[in-house]
C-alpha positions in Angstrom: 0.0 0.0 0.0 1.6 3.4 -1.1 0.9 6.5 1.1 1.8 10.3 1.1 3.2 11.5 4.6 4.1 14.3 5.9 7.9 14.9 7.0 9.6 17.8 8.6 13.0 17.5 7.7 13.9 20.5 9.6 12.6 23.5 11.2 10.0 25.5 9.0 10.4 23.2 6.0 7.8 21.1 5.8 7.5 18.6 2.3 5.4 15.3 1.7 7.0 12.2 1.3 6.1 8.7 -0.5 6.2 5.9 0.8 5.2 2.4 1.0 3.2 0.6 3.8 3.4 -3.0 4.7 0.4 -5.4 5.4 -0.8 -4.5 9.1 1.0 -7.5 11.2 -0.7 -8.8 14.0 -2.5 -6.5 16.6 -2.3 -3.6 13.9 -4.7 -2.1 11.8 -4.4 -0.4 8.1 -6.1 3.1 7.7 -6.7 5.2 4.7 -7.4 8.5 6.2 -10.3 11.1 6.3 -9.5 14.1 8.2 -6.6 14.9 10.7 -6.5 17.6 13.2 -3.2 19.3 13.9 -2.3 20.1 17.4 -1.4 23.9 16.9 0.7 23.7 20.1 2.7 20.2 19.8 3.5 20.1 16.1 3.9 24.3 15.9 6.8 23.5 18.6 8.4 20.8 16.9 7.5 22.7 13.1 9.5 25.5 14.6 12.0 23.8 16.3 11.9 26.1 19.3 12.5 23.8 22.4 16.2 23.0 23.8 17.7 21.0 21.3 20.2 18.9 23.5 19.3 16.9 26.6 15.7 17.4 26.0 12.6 14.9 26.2 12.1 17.0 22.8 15.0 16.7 21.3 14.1 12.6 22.2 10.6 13.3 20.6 11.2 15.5 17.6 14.0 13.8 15.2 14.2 15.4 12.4 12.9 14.0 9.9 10.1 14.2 11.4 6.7 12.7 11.0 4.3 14.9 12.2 0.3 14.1 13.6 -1.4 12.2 16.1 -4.9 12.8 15.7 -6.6 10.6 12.6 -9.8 9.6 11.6 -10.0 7.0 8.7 -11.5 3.7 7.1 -9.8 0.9 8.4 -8.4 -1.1 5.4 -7.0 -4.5 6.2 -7.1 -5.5 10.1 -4.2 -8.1 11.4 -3.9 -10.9 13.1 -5.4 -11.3 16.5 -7.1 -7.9 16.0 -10.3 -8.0 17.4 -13.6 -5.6 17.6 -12.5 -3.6 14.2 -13.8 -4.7 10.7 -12.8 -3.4 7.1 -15.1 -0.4 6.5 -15.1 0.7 9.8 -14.9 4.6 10.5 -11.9 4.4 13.7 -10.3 7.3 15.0 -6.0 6.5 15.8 -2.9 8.7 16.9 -2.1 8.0 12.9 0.2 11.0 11.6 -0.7 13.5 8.8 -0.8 10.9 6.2 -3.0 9.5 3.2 -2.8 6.2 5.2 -1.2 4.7 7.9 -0.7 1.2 9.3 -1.7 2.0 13.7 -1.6 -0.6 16.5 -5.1 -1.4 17.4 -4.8 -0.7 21.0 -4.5 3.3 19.9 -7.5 3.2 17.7 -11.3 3.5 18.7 -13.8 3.0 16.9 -16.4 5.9 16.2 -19.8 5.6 16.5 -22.6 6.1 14.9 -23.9 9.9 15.1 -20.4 11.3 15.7 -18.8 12.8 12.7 -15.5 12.4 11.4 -14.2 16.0 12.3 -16.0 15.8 16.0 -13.8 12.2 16.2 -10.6 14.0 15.6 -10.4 15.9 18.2 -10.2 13.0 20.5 -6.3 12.8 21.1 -6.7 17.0 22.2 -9.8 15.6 24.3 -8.0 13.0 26.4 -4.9 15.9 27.1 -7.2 18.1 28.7 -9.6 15.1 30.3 -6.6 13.6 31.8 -5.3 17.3 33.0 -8.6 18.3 34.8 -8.8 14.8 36.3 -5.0 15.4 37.6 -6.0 18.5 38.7 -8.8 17.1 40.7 -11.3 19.9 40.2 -14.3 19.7 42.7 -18.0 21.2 42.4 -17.6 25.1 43.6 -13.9 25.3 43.3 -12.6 28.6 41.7 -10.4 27.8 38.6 -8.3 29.2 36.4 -7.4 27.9 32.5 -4.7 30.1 31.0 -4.3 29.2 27.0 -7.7 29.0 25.0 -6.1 26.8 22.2 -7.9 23.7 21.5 -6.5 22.0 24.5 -7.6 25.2 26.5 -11.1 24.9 25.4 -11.6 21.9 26.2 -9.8 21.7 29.6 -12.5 24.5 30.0 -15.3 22.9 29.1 -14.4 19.4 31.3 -13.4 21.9 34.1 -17.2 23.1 33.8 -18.8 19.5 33.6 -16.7 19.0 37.1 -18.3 21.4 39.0 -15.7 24.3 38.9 -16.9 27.7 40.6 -15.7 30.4 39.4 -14.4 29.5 35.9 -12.0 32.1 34.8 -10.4 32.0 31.4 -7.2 33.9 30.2 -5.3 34.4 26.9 -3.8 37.0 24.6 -6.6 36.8 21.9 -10.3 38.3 22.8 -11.7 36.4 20.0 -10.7 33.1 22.0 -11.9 34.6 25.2 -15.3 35.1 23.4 -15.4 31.4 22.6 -14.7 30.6 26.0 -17.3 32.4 27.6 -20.0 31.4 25.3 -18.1 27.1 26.3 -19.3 27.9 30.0 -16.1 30.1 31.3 -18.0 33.1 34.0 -15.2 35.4 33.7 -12.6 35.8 30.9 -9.0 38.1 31.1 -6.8 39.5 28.9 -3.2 40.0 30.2 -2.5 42.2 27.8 -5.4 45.1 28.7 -6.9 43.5 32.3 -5.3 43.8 35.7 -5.2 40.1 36.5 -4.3 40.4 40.2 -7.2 43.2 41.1 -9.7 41.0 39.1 -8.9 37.5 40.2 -9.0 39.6 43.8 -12.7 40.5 42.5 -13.9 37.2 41.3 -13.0 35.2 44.3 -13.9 37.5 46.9 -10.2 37.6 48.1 -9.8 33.8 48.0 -7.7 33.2 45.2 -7.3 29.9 43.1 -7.8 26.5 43.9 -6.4 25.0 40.3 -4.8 26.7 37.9 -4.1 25.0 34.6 -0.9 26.5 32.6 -2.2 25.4 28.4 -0.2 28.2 26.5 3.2 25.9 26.9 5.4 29.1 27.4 7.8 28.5 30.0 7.9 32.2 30.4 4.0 32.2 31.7 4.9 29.2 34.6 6.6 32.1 37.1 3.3 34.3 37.1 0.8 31.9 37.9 1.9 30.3 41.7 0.9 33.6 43.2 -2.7 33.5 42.1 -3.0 29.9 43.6 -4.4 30.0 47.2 -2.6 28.0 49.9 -2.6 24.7 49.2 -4.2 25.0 46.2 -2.9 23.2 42.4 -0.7 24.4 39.6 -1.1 21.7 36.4 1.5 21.9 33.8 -1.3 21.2 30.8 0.5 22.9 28.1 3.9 21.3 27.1 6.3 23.8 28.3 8.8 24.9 25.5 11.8 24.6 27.7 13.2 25.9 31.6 11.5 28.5 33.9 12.7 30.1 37.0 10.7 29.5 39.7 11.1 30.9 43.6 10.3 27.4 44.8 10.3 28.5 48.3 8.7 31.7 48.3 6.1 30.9 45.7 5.6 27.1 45.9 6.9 25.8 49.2 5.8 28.6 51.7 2.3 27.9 50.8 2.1 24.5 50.3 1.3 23.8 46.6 0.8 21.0 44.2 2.0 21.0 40.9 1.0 18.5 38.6 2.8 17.4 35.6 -0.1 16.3 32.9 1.1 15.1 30.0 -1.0 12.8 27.9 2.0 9.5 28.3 0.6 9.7 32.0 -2.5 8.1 31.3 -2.8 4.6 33.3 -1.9 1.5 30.9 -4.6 -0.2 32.3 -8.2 0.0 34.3 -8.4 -0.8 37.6 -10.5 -0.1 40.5 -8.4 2.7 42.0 -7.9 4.4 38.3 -10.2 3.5 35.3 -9.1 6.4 33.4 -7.3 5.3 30.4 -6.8 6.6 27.2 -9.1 4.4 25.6 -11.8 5.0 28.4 -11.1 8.8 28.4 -11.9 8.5 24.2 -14.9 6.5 24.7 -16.5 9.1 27.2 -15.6 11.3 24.9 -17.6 10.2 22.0 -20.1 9.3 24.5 -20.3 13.1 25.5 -20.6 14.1 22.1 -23.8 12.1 21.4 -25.4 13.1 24.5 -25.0 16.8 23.3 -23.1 17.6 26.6 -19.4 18.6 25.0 -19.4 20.0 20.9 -16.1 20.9 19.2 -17.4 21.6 15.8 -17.3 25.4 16.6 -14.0 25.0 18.0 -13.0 24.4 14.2 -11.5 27.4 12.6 -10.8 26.5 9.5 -10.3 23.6 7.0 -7.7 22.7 4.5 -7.3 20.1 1.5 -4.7 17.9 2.9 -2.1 19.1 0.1 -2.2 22.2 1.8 -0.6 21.3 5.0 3.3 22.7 4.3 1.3 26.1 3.7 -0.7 25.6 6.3 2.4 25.2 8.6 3.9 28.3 7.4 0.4 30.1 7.4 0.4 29.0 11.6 3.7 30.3 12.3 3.0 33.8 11.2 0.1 33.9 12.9 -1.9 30.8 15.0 -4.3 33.4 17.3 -7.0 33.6 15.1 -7.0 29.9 14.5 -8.6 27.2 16.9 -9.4 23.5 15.6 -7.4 23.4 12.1 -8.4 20.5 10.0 -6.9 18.7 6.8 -9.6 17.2 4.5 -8.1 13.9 3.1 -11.3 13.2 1.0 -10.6 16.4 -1.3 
């Protein structure tokens, strides 16, 4: 099977590359693809090549060249060995990369049900992020929090942040066109660093009481410093975004002195199995996820921006890293 994939073979130069895919061995599963989502934080980091570059976990992720994309919906084509509850013709949604088709282990695909689209299915590897994060983050019913970022992952760590209960439910980022969205996804209260006086408002919104959880999405390691302060004592600081490198923190005076947690959430920290303590895996977070879309309680196709024809994508790339705030869910069309 021949397939078109996507490669960065170094920053800002992004070119698509042929190649040919073997039969799907046993527990895999062979995908021609739909529609892919990009992750507009991830794959803008590693398209840019701005993160330390020696001695990093992303200098271990992103090897140039790179193939680039986790978030796939497709028809599965030919199913292995030993693969079971997947059939030829079946819409699944995988972490398959940007890619006419892909060959994906199983146990990363789910299958998509009826009544949930293809572009609603694709935003399932940006669900799980920010379902895992606000489960981290423990967020109970009347607890004031705080999302800073209203990317994709933002928005949604927003909207799961809401379904948990959380009381006040502030938003923050640089763009008031996000910060519209936001409001309109259940945030009460939404501010703009660059025209808002954070401190006197958060002072405002929770009566003097500061934060109990506030999740850092924007992935700037230069944000990180600013946000311990808000947090009340004892309260949670989750690391949601993937920071692009190191931050100075005052540990002591910021962190220590008042007792706070902060949680690393990144998606590998998922449990590799249920049990009774943690049922929360990657595959149950995806299946509440399409589960939630089909009762009509979470909807992400207004988080969708704009749509491309998959040839697109190396513009697209370059099109992002002039200017990514007035995007939100970006979305290559593979049927076109």
């Amino acid at each position: 099977m021949n397939a078109t994939t996507l490669v960065f073979i170094q920053p800002r130069q992004a070119v698509w590359q042929e190649e040919t895919l073997s039969a799907p061995g046993e527990g895999e599963l062979a995908i021609r693809t739909v529609v892919s989502l990009l992750s507009t934080g991830t794959e803008m980091t590693a398209y840019r090549g701005e993160f330390p570059r020696e001695q990093s976990a992303w200098a271990r992720y992103v090897k140039y060249p790179f193939r680039v994309g986790y978030s796939s919906v497709g028809e599965v084509l030919a199913v292995g060995a030993g693969v079971e509850g997947f059939g030829v013709g079946q819409m699944v949604y995988s972490g398959g990369s940007h890619g006419t088709a892909a060959v994906v282990r199983a146990a990363r695909a789910i299958a998509v049900p009826d009544g949930v689209s293809p572009e609603d299915a694709a935003f399932a590897s940006l669900s799980n992020i920010a379902m895992n994060g606000v489960r981290l983050g423990e967020v109970a019913l009347g607890e004031a929090v705080l999302v800073v970022g209203q990317g994709p992952v933002g928005e949604l760590a927003t909207r799961y942040a809401y379904l948990a209960g959380a009381h006040p439910l502030v938003v923050m980022d640089a763009s008031d066109t996000r910060l519209e969205m936001a409001e309109r996804l259940g945030a009460g209260s939404a501010l703009n660093p660059g025209h808002d006086d954070v401190r006197a408002r958060l002072d405002d919104i929770t009566r003097g009481r500061k934060l109990d959880v506030v999740f850092e999405v924007t992935g700037n390691p230069d944000v990180i410093p600013s946000l311990p302060p808000l947090i009340k004592r004892g309260g949670r600081l989750v690391l949601l975004g993937s920071p692009r490198g190191p931050s100075t923190v005052d540990f002591h005076d910021d962190v220590h002195t008042f007792g706070l947690k902060v949680i690393g959430a990144h998606a590998s920290n998922h449990p590799s199995h249920e049990t009774p303590f943690n049922q929360w895996t990657w595959q149950r977070n995806g299946e509440l996820f399409f589960d939630l879309l089909r009762a009509g309680r979470v909807r992400v196709g207004e988080l969708i921006s704009h749509r491309f024809p998959w040839r697109e994508a190396p513009e697209v790339f370059a099109m992002l890293d002039r200017d990514r705030t007035p995007t939100r869910g970006v979305l290559l069309d593979w049927r076109r």
